[in-house]
C-alpha positions as CSV (number, residue, x, y, z in Angstrom):
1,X,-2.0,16.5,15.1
2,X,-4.3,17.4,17.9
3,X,-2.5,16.8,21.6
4,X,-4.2,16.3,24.4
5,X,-3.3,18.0,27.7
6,X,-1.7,15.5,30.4
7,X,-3.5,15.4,33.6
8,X,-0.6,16.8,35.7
9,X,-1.1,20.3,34.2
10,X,-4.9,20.0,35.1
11,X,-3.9,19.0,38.7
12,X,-1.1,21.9,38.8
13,X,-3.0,24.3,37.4
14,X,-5.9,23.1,40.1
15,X,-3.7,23.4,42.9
16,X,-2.5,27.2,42.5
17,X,-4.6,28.8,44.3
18,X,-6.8,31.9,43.4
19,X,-5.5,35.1,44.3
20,X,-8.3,37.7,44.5
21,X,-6.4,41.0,42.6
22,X,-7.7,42.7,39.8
23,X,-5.8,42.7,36.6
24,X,-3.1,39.8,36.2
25,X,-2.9,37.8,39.5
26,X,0.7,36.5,38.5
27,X,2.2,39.6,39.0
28,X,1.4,39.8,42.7
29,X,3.4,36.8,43.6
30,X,6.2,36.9,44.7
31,X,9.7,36.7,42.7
32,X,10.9,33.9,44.8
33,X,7.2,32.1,44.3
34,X,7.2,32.6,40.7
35,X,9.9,30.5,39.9
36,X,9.7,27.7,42.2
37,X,6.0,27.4,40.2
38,X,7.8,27.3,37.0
39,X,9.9,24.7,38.0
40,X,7.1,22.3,39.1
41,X,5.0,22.4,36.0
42,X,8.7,22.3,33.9
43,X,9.4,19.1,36.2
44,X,5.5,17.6,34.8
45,X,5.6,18.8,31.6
46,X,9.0,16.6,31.5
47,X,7.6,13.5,33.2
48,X,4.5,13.2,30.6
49,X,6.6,13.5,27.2
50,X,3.8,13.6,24.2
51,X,3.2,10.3,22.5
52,X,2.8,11.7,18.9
53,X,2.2,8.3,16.7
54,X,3.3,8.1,12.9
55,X,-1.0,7.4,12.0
56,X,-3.7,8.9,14.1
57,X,-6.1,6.4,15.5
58,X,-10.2,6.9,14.5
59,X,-11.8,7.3,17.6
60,X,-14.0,4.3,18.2
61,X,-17.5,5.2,19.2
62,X,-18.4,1.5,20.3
63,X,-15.7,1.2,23.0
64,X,-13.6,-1.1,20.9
65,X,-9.9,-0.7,20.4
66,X,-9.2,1.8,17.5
67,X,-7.1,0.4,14.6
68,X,-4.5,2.6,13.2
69,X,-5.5,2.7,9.6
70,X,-3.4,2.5,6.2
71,X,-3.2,6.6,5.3
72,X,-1.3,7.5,2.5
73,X,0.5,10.6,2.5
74,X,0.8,12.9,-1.0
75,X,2.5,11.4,-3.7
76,X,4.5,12.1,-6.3
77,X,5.9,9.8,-9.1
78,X,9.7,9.1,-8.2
79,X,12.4,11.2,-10.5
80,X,14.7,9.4,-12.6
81,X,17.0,8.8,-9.7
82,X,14.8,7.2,-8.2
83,X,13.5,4.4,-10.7
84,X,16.8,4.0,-11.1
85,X,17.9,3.2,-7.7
86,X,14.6,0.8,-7.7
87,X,16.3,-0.8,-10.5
88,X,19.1,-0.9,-9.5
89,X,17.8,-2.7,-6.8
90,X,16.1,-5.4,-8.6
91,X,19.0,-6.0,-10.4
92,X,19.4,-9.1,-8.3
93,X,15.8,-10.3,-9.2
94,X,17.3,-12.6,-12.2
95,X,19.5,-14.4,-10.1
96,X,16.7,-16.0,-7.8
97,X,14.9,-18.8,-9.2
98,X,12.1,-18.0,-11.9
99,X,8.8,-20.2,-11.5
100,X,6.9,-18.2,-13.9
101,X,5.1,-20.0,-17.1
102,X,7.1,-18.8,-20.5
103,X,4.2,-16.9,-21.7
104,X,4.8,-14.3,-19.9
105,X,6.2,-10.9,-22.2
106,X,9.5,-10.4,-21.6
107,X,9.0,-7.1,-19.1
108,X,6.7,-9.5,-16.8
109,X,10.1,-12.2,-17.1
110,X,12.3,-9.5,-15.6
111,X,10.6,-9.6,-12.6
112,X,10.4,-13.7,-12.9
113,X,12.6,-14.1,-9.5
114,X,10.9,-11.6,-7.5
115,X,8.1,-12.5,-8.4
116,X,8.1,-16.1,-7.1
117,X,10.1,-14.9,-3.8
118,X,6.9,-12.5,-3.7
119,X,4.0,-14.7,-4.2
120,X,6.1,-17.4,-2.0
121,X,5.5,-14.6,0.9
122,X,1.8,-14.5,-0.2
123,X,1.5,-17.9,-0.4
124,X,0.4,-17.8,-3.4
125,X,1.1,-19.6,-7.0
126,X,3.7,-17.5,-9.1
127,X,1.9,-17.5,-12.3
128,X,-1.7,-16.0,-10.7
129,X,0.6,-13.2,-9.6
130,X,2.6,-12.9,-12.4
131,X,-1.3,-12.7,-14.5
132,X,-2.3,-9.6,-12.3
133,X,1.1,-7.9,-12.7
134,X,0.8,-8.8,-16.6
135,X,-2.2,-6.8,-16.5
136,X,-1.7,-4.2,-14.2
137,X,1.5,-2.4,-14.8
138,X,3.2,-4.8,-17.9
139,X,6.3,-5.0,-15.4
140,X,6.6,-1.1,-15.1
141,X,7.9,-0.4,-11.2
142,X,6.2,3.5,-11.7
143,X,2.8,3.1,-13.3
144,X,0.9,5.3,-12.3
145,X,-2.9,5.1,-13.1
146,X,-5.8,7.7,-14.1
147,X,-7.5,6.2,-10.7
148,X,-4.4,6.4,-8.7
149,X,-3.3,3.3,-8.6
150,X,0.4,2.2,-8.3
151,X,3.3,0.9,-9.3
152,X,3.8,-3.1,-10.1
153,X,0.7,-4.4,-8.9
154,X,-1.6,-1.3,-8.9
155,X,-2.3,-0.8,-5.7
156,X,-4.8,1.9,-4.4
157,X,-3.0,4.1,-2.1
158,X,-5.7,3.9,0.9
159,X,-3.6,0.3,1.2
160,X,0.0,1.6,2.3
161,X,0.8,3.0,5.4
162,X,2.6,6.4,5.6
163,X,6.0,4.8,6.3
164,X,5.4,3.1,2.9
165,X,7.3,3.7,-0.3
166,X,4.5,2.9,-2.5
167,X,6.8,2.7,-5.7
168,X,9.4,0.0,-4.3
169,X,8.6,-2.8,-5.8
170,X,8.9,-5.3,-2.6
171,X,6.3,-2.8,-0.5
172,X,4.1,-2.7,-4.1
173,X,4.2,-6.3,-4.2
174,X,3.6,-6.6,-0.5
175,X,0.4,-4.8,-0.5
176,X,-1.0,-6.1,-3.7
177,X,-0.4,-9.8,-3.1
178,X,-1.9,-9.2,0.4
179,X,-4.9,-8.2,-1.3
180,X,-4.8,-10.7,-3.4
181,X,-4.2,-13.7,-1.3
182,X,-7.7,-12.2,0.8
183,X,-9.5,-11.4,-2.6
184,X,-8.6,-15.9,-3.3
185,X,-9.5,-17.1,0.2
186,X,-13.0,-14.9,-0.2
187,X,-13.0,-16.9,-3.2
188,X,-13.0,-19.9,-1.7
189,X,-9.7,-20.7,-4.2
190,X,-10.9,-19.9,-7.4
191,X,-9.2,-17.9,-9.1
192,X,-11.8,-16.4,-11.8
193,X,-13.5,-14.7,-8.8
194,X,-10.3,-14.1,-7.2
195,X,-9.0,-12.0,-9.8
196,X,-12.5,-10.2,-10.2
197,X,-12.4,-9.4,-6.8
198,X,-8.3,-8.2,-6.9
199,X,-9.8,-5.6,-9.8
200,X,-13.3,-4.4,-8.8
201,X,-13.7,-5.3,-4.5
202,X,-13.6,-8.0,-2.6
203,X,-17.1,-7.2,-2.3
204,X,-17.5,-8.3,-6.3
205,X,-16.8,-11.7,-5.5
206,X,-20.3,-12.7,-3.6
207,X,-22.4,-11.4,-6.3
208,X,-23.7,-12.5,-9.4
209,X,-21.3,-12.4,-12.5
210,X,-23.8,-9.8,-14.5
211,X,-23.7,-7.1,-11.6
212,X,-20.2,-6.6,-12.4
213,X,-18.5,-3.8,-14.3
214,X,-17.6,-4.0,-17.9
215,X,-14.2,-3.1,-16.4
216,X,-14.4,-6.6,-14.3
217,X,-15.9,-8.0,-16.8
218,X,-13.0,-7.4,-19.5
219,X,-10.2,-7.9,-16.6
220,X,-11.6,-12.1,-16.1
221,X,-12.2,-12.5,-19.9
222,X,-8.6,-11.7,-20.1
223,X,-6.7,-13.1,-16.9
224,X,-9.0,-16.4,-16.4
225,X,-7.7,-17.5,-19.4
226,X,-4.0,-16.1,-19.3
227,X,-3.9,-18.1,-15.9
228,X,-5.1,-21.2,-17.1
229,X,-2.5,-21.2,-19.8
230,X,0.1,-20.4,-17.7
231,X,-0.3,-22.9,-15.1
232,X,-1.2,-25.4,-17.4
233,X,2.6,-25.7,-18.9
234,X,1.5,-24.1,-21.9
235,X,4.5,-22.2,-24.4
236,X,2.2,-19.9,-25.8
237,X,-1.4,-18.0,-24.9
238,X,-3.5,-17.0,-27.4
239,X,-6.0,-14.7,-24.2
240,X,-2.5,-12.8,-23.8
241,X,-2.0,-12.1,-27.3
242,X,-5.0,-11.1,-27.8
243,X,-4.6,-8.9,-24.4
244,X,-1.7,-7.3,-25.5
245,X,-2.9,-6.6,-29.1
246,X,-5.8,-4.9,-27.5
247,X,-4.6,-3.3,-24.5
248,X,-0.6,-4.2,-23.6
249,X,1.1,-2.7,-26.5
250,X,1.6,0.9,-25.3
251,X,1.6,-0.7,-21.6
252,X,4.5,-2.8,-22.3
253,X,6.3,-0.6,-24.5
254,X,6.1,1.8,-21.2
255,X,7.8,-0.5,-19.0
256,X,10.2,-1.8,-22.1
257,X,11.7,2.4,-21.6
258,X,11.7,2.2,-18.1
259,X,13.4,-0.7,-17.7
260,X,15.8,-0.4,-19.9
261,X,14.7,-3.9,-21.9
262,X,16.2,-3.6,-25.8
């Protein structure tokens, strides 16, 4: 990262004054002179220690405070030590209280505890996050998609910060609900454009239905309805059977392996 000079060098460097030798003028001083120099700009150069920050601020041109903003540095899917240790870590999840609709497949269920602590952080109603992660990931902590999205909830990586661990499931969650809770209040509530907006923009959510992708288009016809059932108290969804019969199988048998589900 690019430092910029403190003004007491400028002002000590102004001060020394010009000695009119040809060849190196430092040389002429003397001994005694030299070092009681050295000492002075050592004694600044102490005084105005660098303030190097974790994310570099964009310059604003308009004179407003910069915002430091979310930068993801590279990376790599975590080794088998590490989904473990993220399991391992969950492994707590089934002992907080589940408020997630029994349609859910059995992967999603795992995460049934965290899931309401999560969406409780969000403010948010379990079973609208419990859709997305049904979608997204199937359950699996380390999904990793073609795009670049991550983990649990999918999350783009421009949305963690560089102290992030994108692939621990409470920062996944984090970021993802986050979006998701802005993605329902742009919304206005709803949840059909709420979910449109989670998978193709924010931006999605003010135009009209047939401008969207046949990506967004696919992701509503799919979690509108798996919402609806499971908020409604229903046993059994017919939209997530149909979901996973189409799309899920290979997803959920993904996470079934990494989890460690028989």
């Amino acid at each position: 990262m690019p430092r910029a000079r403190t003004n007491h060098t400028i002002q000590a460097a102004a001060a020394t004054p010009p000695v009119e030798a040809s060849g190196c003028s430092f040389f002429i001083l003397p001994p005694l002179a030299v070092l009681l120099i050295s000492a002075v700009l050592a004694g600044l150069a102490l005084n105005n220690p660098f303030n190097i920050r974790p994310v570099e601020s964009r310059s604003n041109q308009l004179g407003t405070p910069a915002v430091d903003q979310p930068v993801l540095p590279n990376v790599v899917p975590p080794a088998n030590s590490s989904v473990s240790a993220a399991l391992a870590q969950a492994a707590d999840a089934p002992a907080l209280i589940s408020n997630i609709s029994p349609i859910f497949t059995r992967e999603v269920q795992y995460w049934g505890g965290s899931i309401s602590k999560w969406a409780a952080a969000s403010d948010l109603d379990p079973n609208l996050a419990a859709t997305v992660m049904q979608i997204e990931s199937c359950g699996d902590p380390h999904a990793l998609s073609r795009s670049g999205a991550i983990g649990l909830f999918q999350v783009m990586p421009f949305h963690f910060y560089t102290t992030d661990s994108p692939y621990s499931p409470d920062t996944n969650a984090a970021r993802g609900l986050a979006y998701l809770a802005r993605s329902l209040a742009a919304a206005g509530g709803n949840s059909r454009p709420a979910l449109a907006g989670y998978n193709g923009g924010i931006g999605v959510i003010s135009r009209a239905e047939w401008t969207w992708s046949a990506e967004t288009k696919r992701y509503i016809q799919y979690g509108g309805p798996i919402y609806e059932d499971a908020r409604s108290g229903a046993q059994t969804s017919e939209a997530l059977q149909q979901w996973y019969d189409h799309y899920g199988k290979s997803l959920c048998r993904q996470a079934s392996n990494r989890l460690g589900l028989p």
